[in-house]
C-alpha positions in Angstrom: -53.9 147.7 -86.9 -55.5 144.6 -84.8 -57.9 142.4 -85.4 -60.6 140.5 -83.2 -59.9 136.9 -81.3 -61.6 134.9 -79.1 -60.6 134.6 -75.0 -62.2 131.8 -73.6 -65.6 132.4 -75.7 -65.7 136.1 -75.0 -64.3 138.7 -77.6 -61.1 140.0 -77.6 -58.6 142.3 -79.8 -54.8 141.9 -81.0 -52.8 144.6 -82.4 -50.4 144.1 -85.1 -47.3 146.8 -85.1 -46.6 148.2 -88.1 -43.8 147.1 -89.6 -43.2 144.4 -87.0 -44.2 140.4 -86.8 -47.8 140.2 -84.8 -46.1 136.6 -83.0 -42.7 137.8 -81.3 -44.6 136.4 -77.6 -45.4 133.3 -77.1 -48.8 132.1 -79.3 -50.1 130.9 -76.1 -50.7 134.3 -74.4 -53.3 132.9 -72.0 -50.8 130.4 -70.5 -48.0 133.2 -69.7 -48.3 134.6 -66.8 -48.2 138.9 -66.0 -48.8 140.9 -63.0 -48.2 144.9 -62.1 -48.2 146.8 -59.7 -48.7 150.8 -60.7 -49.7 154.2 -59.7 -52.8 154.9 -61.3 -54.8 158.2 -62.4 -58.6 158.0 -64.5 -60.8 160.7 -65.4 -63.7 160.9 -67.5 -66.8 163.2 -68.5 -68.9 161.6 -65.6 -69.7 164.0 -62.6 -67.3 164.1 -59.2 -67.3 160.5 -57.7 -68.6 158.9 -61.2 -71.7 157.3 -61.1 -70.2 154.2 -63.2 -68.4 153.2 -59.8 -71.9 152.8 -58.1 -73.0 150.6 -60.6 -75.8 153.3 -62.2 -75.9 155.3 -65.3 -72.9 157.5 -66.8 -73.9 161.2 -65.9 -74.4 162.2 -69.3 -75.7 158.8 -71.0 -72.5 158.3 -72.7 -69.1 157.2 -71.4 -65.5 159.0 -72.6 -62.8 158.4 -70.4 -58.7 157.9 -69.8 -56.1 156.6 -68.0 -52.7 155.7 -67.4 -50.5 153.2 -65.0 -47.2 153.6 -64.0 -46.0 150.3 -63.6 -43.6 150.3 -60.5 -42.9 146.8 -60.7 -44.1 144.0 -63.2 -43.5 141.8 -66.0 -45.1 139.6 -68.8 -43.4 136.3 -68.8 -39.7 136.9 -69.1 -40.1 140.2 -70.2 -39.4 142.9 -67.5 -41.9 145.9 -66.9 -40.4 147.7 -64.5 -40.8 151.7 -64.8 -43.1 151.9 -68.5 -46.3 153.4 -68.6 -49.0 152.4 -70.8 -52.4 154.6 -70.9 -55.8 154.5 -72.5 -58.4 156.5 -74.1 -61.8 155.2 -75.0 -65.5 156.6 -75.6 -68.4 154.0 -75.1 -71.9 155.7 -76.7 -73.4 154.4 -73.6 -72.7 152.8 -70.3 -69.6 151.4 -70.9 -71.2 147.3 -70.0 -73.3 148.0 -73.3 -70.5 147.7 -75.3 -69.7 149.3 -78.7 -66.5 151.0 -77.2 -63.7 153.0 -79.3 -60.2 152.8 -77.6 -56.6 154.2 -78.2 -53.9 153.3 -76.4 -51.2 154.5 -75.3 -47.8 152.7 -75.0 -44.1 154.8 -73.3 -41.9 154.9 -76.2 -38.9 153.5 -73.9 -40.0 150.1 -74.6 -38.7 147.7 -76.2 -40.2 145.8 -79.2 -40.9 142.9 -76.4 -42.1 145.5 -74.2 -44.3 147.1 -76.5 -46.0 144.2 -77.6 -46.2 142.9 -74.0 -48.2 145.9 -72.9 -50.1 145.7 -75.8 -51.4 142.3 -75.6 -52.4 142.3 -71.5 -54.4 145.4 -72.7 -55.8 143.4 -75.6 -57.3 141.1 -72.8 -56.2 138.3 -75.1 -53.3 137.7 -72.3 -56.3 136.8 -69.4 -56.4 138.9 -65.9 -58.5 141.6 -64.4 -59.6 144.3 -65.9 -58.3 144.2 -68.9 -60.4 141.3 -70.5 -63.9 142.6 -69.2 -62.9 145.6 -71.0 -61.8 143.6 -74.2 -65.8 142.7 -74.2 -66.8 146.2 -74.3 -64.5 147.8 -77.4 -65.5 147.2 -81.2 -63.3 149.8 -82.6 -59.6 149.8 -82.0 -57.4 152.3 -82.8 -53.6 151.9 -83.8 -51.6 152.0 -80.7 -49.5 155.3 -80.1 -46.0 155.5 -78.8 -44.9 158.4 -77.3 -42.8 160.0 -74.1 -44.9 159.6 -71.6 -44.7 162.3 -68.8 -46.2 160.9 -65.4 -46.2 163.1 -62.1 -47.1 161.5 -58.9 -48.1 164.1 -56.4 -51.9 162.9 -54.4 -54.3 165.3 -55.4 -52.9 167.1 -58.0 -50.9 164.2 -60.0 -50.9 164.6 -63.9 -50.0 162.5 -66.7 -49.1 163.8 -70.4 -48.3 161.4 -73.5 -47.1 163.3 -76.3 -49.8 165.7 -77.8 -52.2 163.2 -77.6 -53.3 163.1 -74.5 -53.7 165.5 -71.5 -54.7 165.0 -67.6 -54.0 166.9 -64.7 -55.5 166.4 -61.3 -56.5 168.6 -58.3 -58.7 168.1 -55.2 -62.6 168.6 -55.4 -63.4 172.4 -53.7 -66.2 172.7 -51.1 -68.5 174.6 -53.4 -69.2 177.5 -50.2 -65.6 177.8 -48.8 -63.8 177.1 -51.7 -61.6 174.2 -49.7 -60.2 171.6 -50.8 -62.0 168.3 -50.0 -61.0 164.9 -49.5 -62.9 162.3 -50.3 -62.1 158.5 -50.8 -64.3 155.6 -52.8 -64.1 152.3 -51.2 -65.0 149.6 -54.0 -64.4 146.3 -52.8 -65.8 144.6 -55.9 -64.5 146.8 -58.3 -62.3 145.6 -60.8 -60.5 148.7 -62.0 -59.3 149.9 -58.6 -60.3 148.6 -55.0 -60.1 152.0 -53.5 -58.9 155.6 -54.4 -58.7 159.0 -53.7 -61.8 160.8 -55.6 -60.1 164.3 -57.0 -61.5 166.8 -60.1 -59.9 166.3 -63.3 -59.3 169.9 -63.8 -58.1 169.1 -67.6 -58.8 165.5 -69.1 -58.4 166.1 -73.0 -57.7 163.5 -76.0 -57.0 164.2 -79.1 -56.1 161.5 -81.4 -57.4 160.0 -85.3 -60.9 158.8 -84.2 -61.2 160.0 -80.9 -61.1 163.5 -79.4 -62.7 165.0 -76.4 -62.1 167.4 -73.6 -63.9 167.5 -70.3 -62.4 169.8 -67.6 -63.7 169.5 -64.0 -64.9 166.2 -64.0 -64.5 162.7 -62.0 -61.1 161.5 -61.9 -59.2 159.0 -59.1 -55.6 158.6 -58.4 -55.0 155.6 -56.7 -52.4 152.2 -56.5 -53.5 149.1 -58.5 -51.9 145.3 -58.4 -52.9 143.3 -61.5 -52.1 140.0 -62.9 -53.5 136.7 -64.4 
């Protein structure tokens, strides 16, 4: 379940575990301060490169899309981070700044109830920090969180990330339509807020399937790349 706060005048979303008390973190999740760093993989339905990081369009008018972190080293107040992965799956009926966004996420089943709820409320946005409360302003529809073994490979071009039976993405490089070679191709994005620059690969499988939200678009945009958050 969740329902729908306010962050500094701009909308964003709490969950409530079932079975568990919502306010186990501190009620002033603004104030306490969280930072990561992680390995990170996206893909989406968008065409190779994604339009979306050039500031135009979605390929296909609509936005569905994943992705996962592998948090190498962080940590929500007190509460250690280190080695959990959290991902995401969302769908946005246009570009994803016009709002009306559907998301599940995804939380490794190794954490702790601390943990869990940790994760959960930086992705809420309600906890402050890049990008997860410009996000917050896009979603309407929240879906209960899933918990599940989370299988993350590491490997450049063709990493992969599984969770459960939920959710599916495996990576390779983009091939030179003539030859058939590999490519390698990078996106520098200075000002983006998602990643500042990663390696632009196909996601050769990128398929969700979850209550409320199921898709599957093989061959599309996908980056794998290294991120540092925080608030």
């Amino acid at each position: 379940m969740f329902d729908v706060c306010r962050l500094s005048g701009r909308p964003a979303f709490r969950f409530v575990l079932p079975g568990e008390k919502y306010h186990t973190l501190p009620m002033n999740a603004p104030n306490t301060k969280w930072s990561f760093e992680a390995d990170f993989l996206q893909a989406c339905n968008c065409d190779y490169g994604c339009p979306c990081e050039f500031s135009a369009p979605p390929t296909r008018g609509s936005c569905q899309g994943t992705g996962a972190w592998r948090i190498i080293k962080g940590s929500y107040g007190d509460v250690p981070l280190d080695g959990l992965t959290v991902g995401f799956a969302a769908h946005w009926p246009k570009a994803i700044h016009e709002g009306n966004g559907t998301l599940a996420v995804f939380v490794d089943e190794r954490a702790n109830a601390q943990q869990r709820e940790a994760l959960l409320t930086i992705c809420s946005g309600k906890a402050g920090g890049l990008p997860f409360e410009i996000l917050a302003t896009t979603i309407t529809k929240v879906l209960d969180p899933v918990f599940a073994p989370i299988d993350f490979r590491l490997n450049g071009h063709e990493s992969s990330v599984r969770i459960g039976d939920a959710l599916n993405v495996a990576l390779e490089p983009i091939k030179n339509p003539v030859t058939g070679e590999p490519e390698s191709v990078r996106v520098e994005h200075a000002t983006g807020f998602i990643f500042k620059s990663a390696e632009a690969v196909s996601g050769k499988e990128c398929r969700v399937n979850v209550p409320g939200l199921s898709f599957s678009w093989p061959d599309k945009a996908a980056f794998v790349t290294k991120v540092n958050y925080g608030n």
